[in-house]
NUDODREN-501851 format. One record per residue (C-alpha): residue number from 1; residue in one letter; x, y, z. Coordinates in nm, 4 decimals. Layout:
% residues N
<node n="NUM" res="A" xx="X" yy="Y" zz="Z"/>
...
% end
This chain:
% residues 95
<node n="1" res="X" xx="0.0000" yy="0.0000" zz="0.0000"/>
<node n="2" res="X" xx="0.1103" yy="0.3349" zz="-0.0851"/>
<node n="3" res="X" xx="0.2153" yy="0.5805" zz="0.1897"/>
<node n="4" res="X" xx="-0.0053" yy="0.8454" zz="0.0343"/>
<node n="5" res="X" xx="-0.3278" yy="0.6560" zz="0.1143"/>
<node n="6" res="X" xx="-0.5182" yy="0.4910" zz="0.3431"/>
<node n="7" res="X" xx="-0.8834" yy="0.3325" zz="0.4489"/>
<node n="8" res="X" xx="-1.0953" yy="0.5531" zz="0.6684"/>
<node n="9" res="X" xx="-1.4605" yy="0.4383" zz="0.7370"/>
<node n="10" res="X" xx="-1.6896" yy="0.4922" zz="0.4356"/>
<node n="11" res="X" xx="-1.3985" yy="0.5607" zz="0.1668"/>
<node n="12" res="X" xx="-1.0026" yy="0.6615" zz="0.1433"/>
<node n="13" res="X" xx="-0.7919" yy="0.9534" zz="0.2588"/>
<node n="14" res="X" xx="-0.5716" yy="1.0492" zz="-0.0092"/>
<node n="15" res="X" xx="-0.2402" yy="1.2889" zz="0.0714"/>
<node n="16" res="X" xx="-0.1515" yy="1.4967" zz="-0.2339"/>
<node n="17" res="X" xx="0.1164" yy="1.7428" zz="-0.3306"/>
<node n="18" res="X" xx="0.0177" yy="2.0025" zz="-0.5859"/>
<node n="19" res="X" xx="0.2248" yy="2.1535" zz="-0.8871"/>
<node n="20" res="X" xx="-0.0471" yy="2.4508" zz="-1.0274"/>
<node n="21" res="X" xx="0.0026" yy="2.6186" zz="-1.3556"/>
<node n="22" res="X" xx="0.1297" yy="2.2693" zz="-1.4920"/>
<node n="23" res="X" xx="0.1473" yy="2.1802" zz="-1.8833"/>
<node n="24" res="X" xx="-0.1481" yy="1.9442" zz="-1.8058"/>
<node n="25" res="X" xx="-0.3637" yy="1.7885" zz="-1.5758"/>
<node n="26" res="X" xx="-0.2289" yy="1.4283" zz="-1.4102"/>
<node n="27" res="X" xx="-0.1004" yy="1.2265" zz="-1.1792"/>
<node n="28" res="X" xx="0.3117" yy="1.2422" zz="-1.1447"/>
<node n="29" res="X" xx="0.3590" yy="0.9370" zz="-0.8990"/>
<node n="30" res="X" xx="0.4900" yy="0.9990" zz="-0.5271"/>
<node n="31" res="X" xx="0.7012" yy="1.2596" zz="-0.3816"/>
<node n="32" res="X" xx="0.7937" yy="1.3124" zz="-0.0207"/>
<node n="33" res="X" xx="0.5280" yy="1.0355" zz="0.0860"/>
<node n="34" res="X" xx="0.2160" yy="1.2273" zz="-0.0978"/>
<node n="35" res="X" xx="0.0789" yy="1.1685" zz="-0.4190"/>
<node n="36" res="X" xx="0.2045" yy="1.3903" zz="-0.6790"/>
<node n="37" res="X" xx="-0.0868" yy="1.5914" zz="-0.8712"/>
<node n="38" res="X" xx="0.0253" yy="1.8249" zz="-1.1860"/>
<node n="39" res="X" xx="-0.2598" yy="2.1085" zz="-1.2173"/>
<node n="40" res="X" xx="-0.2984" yy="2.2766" zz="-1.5340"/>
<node n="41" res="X" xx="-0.5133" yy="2.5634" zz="-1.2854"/>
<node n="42" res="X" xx="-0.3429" yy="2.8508" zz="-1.1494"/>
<node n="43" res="X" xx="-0.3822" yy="2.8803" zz="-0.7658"/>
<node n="44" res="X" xx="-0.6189" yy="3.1625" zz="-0.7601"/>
<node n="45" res="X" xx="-0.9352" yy="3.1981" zz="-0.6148"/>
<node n="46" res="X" xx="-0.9646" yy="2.8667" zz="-0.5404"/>
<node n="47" res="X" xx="-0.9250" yy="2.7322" zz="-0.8902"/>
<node n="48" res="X" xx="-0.6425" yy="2.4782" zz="-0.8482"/>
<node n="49" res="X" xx="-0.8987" yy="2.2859" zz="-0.5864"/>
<node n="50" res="X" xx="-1.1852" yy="2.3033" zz="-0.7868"/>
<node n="51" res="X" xx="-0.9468" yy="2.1282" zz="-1.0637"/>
<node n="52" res="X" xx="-0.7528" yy="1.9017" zz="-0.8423"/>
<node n="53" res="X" xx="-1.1238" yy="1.7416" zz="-0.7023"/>
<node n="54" res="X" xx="-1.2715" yy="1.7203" zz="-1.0431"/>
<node n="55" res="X" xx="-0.9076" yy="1.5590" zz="-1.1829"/>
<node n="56" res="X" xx="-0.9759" yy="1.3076" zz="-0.8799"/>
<node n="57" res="X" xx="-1.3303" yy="1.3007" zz="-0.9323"/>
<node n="58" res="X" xx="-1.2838" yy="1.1886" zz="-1.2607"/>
<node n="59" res="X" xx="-1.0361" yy="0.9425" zz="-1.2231"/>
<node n="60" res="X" xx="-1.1893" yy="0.7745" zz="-0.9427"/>
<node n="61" res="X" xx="-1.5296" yy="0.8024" zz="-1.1090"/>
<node n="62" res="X" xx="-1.7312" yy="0.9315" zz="-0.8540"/>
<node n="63" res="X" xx="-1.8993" yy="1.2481" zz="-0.8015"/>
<node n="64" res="X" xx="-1.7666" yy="1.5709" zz="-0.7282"/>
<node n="65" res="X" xx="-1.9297" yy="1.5768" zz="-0.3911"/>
<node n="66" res="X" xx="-1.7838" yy="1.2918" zz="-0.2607"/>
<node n="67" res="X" xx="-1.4323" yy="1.4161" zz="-0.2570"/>
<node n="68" res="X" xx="-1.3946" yy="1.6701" zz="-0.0319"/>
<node n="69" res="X" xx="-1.0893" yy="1.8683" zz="0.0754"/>
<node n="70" res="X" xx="-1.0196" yy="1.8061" zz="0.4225"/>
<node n="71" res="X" xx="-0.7033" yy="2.0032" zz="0.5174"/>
<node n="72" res="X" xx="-0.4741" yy="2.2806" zz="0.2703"/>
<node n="73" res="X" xx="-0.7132" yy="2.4520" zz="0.1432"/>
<node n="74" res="X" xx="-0.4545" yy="2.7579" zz="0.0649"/>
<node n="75" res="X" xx="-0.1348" yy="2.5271" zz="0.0188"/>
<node n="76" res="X" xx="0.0180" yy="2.3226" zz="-0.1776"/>
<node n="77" res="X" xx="0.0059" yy="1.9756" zz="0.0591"/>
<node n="78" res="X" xx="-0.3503" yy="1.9099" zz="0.0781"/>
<node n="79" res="X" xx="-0.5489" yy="1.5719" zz="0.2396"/>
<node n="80" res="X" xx="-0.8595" yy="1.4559" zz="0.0610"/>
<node n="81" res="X" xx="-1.1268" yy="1.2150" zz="0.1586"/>
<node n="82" res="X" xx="-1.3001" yy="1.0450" zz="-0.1148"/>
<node n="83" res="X" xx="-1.6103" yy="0.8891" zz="-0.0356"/>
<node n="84" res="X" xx="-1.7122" yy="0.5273" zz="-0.1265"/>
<node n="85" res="X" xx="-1.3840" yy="0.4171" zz="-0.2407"/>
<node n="86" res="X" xx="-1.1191" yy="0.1555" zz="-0.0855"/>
<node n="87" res="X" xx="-0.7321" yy="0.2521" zz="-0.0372"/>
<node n="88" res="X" xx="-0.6528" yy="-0.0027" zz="-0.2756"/>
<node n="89" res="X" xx="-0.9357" yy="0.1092" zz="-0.5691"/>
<node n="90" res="X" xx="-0.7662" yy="0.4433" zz="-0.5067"/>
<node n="91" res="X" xx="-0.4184" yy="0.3219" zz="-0.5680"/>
<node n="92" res="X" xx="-0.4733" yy="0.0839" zz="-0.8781"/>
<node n="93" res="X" xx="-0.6671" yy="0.3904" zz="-1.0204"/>
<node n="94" res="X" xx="-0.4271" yy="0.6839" zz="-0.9243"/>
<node n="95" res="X" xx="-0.0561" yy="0.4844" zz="-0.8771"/>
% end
């Protein structure tokens, strides 16, 4: 299991490390123990989390709603809980 996630009850906590203003939107594997999420968003006015949970959204296929920002709102280490999904969906999906 990846150090990056983990099971909580009802879905997976995700740790992620963002790079706004990125060439393009995806996944770039693990750094420092988080997951590693290129943003093609600038980080203003919120934009670069409203990308980052509809990249995860999307790749995890489930709905916006049930990924929800947790902690990091305003920097670049953020935790996510994504609802309905298992650590190990999370990882085949996102690793």
């Amino acid at each position: 299991m990846a150090a990056w996630v983990r099971d909580a009850p009802g879905g997976a906590v995700l740790e992620v490390l963002v790079q706004p203003r990125a060439s393009r939107t995806r996944a770039a594997g693990e750094h420092d123990g988080r997951l590693k999420v290129q943003l093609a968003a600038p980080p203003v006015d919120g934009e670069a989390n409203r990308a980052l949970v509809e990249f995860l959204a999307d790749a995890l296929s489930v709905r916006k709603a049930d990924v929800v920002l947790l902690r990091g709102d305003t920097g670049r280490r953020k935790t996510l809980r994504v609802e309905g999904r298992s650590a190990a969906a999370v990882e085949a999906a996102l690793g």
